[in-house]
Backbone as XML, in Angstrom:
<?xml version="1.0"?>
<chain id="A" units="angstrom">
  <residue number="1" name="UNK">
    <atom name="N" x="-45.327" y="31.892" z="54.124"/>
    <atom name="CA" x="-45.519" y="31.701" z="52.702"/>
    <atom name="C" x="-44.440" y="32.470" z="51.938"/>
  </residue>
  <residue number="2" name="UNK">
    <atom name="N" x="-43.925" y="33.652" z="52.406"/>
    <atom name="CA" x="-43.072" y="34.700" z="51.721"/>
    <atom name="C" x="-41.944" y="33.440" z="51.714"/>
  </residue>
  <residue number="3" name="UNK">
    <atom name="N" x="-41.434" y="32.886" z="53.107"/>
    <atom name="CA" x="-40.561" y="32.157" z="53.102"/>
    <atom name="C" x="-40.248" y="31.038" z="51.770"/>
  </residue>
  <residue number="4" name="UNK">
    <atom name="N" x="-41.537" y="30.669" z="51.924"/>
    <atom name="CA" x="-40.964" y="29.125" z="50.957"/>
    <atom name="C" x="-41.057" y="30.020" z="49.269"/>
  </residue>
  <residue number="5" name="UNK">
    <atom name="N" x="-42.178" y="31.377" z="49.175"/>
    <atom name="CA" x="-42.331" y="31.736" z="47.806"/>
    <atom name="C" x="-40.771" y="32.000" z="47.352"/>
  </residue>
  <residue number="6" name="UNK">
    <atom name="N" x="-39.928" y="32.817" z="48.533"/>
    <atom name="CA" x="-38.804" y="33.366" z="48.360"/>
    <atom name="C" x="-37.532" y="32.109" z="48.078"/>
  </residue>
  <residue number="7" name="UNK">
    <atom name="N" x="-38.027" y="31.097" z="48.521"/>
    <atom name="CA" x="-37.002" y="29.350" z="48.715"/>
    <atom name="C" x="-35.727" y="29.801" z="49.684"/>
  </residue>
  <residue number="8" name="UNK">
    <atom name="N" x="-36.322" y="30.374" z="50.822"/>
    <atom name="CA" x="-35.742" y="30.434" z="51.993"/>
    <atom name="C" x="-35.876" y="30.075" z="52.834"/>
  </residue>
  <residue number="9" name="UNK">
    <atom name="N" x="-34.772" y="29.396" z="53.520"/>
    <atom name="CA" x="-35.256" y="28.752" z="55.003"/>
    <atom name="C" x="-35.624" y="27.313" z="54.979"/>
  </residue>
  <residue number="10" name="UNK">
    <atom name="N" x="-35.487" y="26.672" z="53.500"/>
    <atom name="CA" x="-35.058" y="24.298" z="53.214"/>
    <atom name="C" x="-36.473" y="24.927" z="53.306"/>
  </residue>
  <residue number="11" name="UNK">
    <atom name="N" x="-36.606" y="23.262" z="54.104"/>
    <atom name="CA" x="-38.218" y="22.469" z="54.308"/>
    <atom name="C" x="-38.635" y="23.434" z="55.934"/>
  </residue>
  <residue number="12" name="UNK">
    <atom name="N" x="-38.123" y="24.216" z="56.624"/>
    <atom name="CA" x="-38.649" y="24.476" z="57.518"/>
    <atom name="C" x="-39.752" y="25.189" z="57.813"/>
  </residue>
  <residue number="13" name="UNK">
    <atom name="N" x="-39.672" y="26.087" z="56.876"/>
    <atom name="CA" x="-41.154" y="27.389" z="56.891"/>
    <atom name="C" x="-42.661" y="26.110" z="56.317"/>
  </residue>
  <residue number="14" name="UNK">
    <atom name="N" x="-42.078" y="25.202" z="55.578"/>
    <atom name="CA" x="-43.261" y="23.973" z="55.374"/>
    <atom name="C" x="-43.603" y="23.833" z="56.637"/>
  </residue>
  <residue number="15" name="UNK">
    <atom name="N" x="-42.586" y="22.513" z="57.257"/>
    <atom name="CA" x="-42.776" y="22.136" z="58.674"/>
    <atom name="C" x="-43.329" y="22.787" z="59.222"/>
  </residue>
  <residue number="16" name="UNK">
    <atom name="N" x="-42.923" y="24.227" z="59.655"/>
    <atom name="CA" x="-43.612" y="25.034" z="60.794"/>
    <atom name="C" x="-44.962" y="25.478" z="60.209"/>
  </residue>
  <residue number="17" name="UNK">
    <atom name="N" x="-45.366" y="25.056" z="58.949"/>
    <atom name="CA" x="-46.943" y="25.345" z="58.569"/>
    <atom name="C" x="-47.807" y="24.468" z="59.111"/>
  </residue>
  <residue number="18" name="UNK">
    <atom name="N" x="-47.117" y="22.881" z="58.309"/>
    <atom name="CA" x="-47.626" y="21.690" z="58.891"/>
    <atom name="C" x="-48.291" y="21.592" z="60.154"/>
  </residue>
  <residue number="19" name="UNK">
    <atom name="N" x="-47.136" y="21.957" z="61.039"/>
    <atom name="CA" x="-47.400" y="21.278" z="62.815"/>
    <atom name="C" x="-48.822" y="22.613" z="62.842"/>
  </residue>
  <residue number="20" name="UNK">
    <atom name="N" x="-48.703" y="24.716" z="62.490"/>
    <atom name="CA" x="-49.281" y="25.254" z="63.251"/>
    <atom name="C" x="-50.693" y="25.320" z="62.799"/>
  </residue>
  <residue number="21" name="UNK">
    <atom name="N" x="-50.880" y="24.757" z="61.395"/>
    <atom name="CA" x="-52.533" y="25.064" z="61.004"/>
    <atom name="C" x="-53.023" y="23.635" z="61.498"/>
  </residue>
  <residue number="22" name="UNK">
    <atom name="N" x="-54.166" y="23.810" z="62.255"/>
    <atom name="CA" x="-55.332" y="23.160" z="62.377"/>
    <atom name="C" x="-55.481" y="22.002" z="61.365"/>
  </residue>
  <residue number="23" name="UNK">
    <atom name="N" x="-55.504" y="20.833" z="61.637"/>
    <atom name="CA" x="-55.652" y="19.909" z="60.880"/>
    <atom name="C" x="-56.306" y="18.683" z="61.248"/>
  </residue>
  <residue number="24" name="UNK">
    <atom name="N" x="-56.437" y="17.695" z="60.199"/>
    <atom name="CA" x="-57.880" y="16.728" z="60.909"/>
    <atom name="C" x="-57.005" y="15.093" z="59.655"/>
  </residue>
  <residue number="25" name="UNK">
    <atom name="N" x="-57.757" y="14.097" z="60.821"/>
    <atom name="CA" x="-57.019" y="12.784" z="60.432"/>
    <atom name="C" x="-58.095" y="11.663" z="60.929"/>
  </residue>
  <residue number="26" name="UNK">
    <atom name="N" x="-58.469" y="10.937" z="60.476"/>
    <atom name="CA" x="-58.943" y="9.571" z="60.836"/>
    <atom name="C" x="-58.398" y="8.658" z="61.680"/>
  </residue>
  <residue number="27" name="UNK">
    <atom name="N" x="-58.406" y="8.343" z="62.784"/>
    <atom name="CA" x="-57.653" y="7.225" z="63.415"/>
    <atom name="C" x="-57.767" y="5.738" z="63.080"/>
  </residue>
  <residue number="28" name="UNK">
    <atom name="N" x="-56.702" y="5.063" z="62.528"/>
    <atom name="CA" x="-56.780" y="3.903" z="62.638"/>
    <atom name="C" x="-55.922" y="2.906" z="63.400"/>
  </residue>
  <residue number="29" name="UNK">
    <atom name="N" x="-55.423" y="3.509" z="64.458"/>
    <atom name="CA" x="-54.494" y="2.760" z="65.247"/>
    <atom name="C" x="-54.518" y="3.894" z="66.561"/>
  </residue>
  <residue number="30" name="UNK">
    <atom name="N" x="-54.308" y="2.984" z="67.839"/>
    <atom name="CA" x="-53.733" y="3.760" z="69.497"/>
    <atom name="C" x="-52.713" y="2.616" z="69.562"/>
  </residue>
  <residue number="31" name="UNK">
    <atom name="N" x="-51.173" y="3.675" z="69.982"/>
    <atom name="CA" x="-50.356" y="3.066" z="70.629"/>
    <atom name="C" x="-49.722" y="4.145" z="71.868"/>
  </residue>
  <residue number="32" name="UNK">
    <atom name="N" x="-50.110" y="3.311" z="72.997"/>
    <atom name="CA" x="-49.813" y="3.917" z="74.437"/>
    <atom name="C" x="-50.421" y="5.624" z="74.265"/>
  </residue>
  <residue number="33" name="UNK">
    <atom name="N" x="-49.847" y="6.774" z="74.016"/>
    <atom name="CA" x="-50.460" y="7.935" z="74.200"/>
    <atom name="C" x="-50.316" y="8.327" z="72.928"/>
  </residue>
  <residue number="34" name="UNK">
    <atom name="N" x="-50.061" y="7.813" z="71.852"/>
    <atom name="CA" x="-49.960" y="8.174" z="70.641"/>
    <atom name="C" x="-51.459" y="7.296" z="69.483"/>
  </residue>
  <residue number="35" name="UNK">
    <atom name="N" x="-51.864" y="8.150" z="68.340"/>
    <atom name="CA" x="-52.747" y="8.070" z="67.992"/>
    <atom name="C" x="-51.849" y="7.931" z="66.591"/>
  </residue>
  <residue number="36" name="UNK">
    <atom name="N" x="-52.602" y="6.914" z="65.482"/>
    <atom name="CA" x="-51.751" y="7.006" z="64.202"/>
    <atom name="C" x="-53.760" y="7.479" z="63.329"/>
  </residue>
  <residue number="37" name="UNK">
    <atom name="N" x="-52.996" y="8.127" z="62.444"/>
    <atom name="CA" x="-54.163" y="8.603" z="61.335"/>
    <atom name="C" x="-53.499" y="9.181" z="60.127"/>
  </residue>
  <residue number="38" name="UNK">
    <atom name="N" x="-54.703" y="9.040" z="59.690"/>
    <atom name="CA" x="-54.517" y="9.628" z="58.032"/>
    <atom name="C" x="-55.392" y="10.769" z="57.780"/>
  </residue>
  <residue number="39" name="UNK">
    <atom name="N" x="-54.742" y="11.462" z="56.994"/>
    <atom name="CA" x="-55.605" y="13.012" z="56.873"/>
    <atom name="C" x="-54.408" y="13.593" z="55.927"/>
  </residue>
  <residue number="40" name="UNK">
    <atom name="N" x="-55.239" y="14.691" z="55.265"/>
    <atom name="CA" x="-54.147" y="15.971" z="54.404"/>
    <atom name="C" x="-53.555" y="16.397" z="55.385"/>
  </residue>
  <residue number="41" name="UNK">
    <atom name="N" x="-51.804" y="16.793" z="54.572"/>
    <atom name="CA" x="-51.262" y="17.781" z="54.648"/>
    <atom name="C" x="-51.112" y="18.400" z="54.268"/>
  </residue>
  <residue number="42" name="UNK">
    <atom name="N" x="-50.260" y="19.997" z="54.427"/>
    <atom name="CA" x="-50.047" y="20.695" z="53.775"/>
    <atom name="C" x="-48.914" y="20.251" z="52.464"/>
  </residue>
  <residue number="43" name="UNK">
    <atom name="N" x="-49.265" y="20.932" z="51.216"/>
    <atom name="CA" x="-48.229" y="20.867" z="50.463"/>
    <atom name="C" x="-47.795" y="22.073" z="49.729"/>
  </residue>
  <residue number="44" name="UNK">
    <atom name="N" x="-46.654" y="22.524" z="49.473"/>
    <atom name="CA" x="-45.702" y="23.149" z="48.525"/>
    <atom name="C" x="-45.633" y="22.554" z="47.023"/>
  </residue>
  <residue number="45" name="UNK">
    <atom name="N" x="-46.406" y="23.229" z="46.091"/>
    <atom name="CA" x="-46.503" y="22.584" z="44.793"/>
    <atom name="C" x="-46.505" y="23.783" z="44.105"/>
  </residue>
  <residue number="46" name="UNK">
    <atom name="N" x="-45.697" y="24.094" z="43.269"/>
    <atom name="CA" x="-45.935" y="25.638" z="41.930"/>
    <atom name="C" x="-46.181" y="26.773" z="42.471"/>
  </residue>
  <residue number="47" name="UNK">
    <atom name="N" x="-45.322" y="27.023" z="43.244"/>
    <atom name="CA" x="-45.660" y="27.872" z="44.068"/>
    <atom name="C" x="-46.571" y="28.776" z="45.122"/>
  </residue>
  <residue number="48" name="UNK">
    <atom name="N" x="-47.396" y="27.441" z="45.488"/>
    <atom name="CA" x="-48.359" y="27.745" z="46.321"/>
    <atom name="C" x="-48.943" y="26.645" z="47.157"/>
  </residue>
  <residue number="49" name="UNK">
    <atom name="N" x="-49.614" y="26.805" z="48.520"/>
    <atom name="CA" x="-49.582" y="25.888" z="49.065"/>
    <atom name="C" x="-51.369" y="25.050" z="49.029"/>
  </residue>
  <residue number="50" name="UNK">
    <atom name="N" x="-51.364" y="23.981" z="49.334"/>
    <atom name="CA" x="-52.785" y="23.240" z="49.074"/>
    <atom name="C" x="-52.416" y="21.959" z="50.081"/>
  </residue>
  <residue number="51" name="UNK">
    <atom name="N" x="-53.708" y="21.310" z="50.066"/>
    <atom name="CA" x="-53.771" y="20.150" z="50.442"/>
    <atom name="C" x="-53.477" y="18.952" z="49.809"/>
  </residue>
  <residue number="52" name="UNK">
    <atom name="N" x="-52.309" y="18.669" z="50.798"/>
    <atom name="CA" x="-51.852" y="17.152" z="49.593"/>
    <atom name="C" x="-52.898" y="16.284" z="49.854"/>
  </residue>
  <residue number="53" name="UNK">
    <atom name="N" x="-52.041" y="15.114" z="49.552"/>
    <atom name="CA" x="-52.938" y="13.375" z="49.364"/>
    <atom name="C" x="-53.050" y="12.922" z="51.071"/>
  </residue>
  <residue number="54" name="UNK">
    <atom name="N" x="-53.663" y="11.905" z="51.562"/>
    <atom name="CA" x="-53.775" y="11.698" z="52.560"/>
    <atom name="C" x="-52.573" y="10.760" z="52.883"/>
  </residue>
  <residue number="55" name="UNK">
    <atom name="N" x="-51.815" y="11.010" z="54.400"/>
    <atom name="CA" x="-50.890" y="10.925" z="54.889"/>
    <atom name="C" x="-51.330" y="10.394" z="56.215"/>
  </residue>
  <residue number="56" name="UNK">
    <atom name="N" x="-50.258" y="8.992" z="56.621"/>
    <atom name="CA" x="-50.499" y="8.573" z="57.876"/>
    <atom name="C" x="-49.192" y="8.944" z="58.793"/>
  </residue>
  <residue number="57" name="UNK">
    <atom name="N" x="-49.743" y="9.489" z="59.928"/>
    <atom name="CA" x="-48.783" y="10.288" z="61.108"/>
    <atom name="C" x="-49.653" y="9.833" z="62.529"/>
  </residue>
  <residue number="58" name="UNK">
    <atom name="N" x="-48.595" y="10.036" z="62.942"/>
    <atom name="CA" x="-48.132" y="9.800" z="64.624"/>
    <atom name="C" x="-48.719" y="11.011" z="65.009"/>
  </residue>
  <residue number="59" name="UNK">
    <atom name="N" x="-49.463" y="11.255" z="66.191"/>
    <atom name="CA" x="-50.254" y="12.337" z="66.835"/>
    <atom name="C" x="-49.843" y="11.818" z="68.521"/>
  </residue>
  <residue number="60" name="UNK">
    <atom name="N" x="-50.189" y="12.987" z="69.267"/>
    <atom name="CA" x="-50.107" y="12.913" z="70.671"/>
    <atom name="C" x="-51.171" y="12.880" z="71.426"/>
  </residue>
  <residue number="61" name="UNK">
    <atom name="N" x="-51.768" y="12.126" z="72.014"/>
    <atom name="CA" x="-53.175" y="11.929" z="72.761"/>
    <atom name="C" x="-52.653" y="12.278" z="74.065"/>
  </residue>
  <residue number="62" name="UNK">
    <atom name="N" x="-53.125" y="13.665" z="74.860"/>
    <atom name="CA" x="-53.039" y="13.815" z="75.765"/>
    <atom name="C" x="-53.571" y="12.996" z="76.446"/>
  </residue>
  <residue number="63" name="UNK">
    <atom name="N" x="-53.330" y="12.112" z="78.011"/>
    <atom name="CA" x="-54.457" y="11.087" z="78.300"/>
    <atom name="C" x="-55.314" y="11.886" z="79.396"/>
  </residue>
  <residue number="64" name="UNK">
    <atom name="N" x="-54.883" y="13.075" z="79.740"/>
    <atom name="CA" x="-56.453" y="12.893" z="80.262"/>
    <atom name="C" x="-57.710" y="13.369" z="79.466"/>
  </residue>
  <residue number="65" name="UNK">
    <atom name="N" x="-57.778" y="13.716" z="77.840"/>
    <atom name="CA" x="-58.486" y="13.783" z="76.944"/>
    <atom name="C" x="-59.218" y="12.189" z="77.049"/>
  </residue>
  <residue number="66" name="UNK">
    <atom name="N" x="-58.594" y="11.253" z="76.920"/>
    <atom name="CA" x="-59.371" y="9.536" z="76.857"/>
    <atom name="C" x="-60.436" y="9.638" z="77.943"/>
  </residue>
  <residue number="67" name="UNK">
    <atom name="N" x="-60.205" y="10.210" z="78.751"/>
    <atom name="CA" x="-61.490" y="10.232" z="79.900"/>
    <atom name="C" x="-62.646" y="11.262" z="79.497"/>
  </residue>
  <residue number="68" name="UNK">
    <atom name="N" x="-62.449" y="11.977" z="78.185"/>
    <atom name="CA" x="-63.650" y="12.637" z="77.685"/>
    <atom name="C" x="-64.348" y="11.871" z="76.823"/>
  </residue>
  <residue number="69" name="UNK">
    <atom name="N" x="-63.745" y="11.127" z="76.016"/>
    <atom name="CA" x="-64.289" y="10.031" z="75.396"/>
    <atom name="C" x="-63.887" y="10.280" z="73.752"/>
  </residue>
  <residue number="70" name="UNK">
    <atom name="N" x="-64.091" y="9.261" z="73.224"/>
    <atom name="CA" x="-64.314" y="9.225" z="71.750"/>
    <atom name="C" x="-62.954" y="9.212" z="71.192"/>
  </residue>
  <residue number="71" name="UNK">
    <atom name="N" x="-62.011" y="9.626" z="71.734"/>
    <atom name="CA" x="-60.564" y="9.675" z="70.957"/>
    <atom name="C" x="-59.805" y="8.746" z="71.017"/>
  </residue>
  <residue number="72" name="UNK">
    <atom name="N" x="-60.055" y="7.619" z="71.513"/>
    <atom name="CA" x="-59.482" y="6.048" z="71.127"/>
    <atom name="C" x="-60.178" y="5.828" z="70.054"/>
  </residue>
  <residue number="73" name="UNK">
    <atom name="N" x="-61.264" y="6.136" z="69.123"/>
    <atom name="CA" x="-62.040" y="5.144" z="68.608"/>
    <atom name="C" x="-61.560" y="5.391" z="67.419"/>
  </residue>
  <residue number="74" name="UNK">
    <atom name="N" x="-61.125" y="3.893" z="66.716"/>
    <atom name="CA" x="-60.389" y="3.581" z="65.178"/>
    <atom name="C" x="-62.064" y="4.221" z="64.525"/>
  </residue>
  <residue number="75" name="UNK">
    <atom name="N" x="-61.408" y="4.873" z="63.501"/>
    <atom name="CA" x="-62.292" y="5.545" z="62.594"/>
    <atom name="C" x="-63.504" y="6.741" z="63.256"/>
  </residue>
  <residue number="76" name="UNK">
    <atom name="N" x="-62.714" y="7.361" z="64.674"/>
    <atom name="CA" x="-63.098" y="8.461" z="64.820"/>
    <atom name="C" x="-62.356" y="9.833" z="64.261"/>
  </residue>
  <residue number="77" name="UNK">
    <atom name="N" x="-62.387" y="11.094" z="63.318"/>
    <atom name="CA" x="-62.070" y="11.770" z="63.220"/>
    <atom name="C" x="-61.658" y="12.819" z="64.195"/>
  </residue>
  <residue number="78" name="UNK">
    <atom name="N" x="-60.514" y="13.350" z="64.632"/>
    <atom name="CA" x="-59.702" y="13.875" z="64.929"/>
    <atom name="C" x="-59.181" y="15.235" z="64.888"/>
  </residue>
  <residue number="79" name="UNK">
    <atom name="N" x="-59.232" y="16.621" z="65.302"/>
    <atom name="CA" x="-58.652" y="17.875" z="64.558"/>
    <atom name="C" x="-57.028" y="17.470" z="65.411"/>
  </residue>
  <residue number="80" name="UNK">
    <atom name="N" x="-55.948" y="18.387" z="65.159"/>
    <atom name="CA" x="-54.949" y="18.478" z="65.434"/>
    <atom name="C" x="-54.044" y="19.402" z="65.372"/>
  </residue>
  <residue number="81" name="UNK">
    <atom name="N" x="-53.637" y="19.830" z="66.280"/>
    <atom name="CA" x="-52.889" y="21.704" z="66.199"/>
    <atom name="C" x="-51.407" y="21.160" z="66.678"/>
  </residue>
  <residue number="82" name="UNK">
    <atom name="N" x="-50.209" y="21.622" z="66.766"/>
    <atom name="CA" x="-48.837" y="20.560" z="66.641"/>
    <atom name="C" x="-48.620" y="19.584" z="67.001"/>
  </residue>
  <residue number="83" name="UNK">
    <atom name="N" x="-49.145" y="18.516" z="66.695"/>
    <atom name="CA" x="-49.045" y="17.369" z="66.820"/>
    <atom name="C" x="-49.889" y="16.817" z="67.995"/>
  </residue>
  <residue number="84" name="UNK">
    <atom name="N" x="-50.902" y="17.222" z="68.413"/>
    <atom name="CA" x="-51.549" y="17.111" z="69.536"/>
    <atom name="C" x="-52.960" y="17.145" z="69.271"/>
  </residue>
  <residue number="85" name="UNK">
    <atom name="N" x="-53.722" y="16.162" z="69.518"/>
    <atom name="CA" x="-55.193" y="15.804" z="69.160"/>
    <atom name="C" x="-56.181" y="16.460" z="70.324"/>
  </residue>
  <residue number="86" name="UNK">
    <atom name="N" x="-56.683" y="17.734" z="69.716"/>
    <atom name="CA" x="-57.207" y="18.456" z="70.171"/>
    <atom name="C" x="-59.211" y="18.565" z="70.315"/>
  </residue>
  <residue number="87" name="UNK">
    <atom name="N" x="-59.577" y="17.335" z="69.883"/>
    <atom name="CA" x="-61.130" y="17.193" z="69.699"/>
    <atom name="C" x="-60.966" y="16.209" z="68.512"/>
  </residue>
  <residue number="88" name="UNK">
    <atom name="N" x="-62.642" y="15.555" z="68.883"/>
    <atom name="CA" x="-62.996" y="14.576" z="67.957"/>
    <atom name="C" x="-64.015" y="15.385" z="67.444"/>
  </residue>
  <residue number="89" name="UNK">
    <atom name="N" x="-64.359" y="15.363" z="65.702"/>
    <atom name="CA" x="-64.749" y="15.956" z="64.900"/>
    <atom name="C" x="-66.244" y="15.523" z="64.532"/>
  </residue>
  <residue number="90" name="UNK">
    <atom name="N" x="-67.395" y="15.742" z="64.687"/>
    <atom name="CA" x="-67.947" y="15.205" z="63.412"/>
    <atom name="C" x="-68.081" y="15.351" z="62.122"/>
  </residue>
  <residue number="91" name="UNK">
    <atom name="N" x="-68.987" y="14.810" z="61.626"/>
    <atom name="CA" x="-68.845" y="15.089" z="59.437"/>
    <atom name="C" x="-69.201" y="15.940" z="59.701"/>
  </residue>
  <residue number="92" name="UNK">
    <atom name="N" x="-70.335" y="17.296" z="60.263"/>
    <atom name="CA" x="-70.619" y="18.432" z="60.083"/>
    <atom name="C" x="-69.228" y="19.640" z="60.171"/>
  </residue>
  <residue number="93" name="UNK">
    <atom name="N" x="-68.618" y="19.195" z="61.612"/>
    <atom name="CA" x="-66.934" y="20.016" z="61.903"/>
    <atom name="C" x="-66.270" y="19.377" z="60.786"/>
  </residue>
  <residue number="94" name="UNK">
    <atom name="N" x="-66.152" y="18.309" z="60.473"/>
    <atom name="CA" x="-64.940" y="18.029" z="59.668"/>
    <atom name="C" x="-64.959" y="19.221" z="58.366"/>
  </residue>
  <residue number="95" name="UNK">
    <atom name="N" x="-66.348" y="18.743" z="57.851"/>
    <atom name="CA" x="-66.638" y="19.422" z="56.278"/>
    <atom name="C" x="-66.192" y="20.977" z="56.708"/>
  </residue>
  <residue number="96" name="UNK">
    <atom name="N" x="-66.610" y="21.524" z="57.995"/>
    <atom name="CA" x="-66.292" y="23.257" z="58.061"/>
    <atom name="C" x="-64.888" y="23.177" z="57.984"/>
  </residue>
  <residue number="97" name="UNK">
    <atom name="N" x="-64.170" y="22.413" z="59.052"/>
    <atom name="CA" x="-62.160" y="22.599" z="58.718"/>
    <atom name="C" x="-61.992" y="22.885" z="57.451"/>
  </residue>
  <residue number="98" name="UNK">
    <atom name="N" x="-62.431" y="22.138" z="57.026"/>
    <atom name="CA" x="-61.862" y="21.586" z="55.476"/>
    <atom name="C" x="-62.267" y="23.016" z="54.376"/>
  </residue>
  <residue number="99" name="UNK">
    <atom name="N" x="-63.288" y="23.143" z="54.686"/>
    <atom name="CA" x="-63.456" y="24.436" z="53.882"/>
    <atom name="C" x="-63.253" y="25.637" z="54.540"/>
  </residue>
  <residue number="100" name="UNK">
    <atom name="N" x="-63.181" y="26.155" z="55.825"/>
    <atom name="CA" x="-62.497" y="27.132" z="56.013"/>
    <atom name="C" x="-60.567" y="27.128" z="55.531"/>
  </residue>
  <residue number="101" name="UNK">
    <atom name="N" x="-59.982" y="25.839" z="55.913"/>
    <atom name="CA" x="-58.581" y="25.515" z="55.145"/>
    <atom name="C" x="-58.409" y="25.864" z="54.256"/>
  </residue>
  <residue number="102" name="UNK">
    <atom name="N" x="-59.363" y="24.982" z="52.859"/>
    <atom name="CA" x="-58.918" y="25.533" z="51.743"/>
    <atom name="C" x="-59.537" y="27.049" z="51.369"/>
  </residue>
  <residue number="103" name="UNK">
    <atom name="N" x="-60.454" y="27.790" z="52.107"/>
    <atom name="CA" x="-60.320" y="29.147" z="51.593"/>
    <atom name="C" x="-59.222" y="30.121" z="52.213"/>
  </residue>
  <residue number="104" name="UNK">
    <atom name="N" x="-58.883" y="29.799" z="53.324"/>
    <atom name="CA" x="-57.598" y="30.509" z="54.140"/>
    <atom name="C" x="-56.474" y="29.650" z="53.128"/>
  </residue>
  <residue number="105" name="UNK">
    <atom name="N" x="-56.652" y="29.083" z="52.780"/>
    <atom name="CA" x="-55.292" y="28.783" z="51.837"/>
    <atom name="C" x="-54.950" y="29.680" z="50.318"/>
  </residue>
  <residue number="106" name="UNK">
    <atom name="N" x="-56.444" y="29.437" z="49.957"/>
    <atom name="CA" x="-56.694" y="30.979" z="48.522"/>
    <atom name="C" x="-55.749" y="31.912" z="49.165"/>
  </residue>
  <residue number="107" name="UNK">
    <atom name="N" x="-56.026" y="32.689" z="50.551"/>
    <atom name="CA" x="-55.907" y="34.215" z="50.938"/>
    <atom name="C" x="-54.708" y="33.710" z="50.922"/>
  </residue>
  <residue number="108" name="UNK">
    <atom name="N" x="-54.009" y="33.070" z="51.670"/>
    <atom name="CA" x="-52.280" y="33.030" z="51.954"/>
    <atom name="C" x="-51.556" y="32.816" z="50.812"/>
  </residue>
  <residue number="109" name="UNK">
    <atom name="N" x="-51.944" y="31.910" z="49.492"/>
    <atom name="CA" x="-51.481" y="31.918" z="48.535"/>
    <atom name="C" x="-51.658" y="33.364" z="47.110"/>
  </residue>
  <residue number="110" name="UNK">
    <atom name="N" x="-52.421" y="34.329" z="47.545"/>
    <atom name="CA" x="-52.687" y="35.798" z="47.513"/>
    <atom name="C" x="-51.706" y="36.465" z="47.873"/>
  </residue>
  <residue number="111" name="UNK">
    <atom name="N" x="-51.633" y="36.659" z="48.977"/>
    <atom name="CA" x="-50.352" y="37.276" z="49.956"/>
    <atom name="C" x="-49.064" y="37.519" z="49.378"/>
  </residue>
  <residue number="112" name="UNK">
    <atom name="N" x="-49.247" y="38.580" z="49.152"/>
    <atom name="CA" x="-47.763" y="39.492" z="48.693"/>
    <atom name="C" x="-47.240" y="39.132" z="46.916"/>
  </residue>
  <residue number="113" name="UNK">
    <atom name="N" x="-48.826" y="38.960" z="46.551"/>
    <atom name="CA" x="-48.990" y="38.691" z="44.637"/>
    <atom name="C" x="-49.543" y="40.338" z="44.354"/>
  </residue>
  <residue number="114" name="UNK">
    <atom name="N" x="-49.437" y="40.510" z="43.312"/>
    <atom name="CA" x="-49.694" y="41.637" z="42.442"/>
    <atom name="C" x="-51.195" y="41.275" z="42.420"/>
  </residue>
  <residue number="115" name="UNK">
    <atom name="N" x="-52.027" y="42.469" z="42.301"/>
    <atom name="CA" x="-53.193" y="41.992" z="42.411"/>
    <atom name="C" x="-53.568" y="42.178" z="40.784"/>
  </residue>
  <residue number="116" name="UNK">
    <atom name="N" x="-53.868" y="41.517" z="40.160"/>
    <atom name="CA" x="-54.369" y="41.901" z="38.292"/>
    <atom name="C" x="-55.440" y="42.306" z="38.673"/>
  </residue>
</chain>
């Protein structure tokens, strides 16, 4: 966060946010070991970071995950840690990501502010 507050380092300190926080996507497409979905990303807006609009991306389906089940299925939810589909979610997990995210996003957008 110092990185991008400071506008050091392009789009990369983004990127490397993107791929390392925990993130979650809807599947609506399998092609061969790849999974396509839509879900937030991170965004860089006024100097602080949040959840953008929903975004469709390319994910990595390990295959021997398909033999646990559920992660082919169009309109199964998804978490995802760099680019790699790490569990299928339900609405109870989804809703916790989502709000542990955006409160770990408060604290990081905190981080190294003056406290009033």
């Amino acid at each position: 966060v110092g990185l991008l507050r400071d506008g050091r380092g392009g789009s990369e300190p983004l990127r490397i946010l993107r791929q390392c926080h925990i993130s979650w996507g809807r599947v609506v497409d399998r092609i061969g070991d790849e999974l396509l979905i839509d879900g937030p990303t991170l965004d860089w807006r006024n100097g602080s970071l949040s959840l953008g609009p929903l975004e469709r991306r390319s994910v990595w389906l390990d295959p021997r995950l398909v033999r646990i089940g559920g992660f082919t299925a169009v309109g199964a939810v998804v978490a995802v840690h760099w680019g790699e589909v790490v569990d299928v979610l339900d609405d109870r997990q989804q809703t916790w990501l989502e709000t542990i995210t955006r409160a770990q996003l408060t604290v990081a957008n905190r981080t190294g502010l003056p406290v009033l």
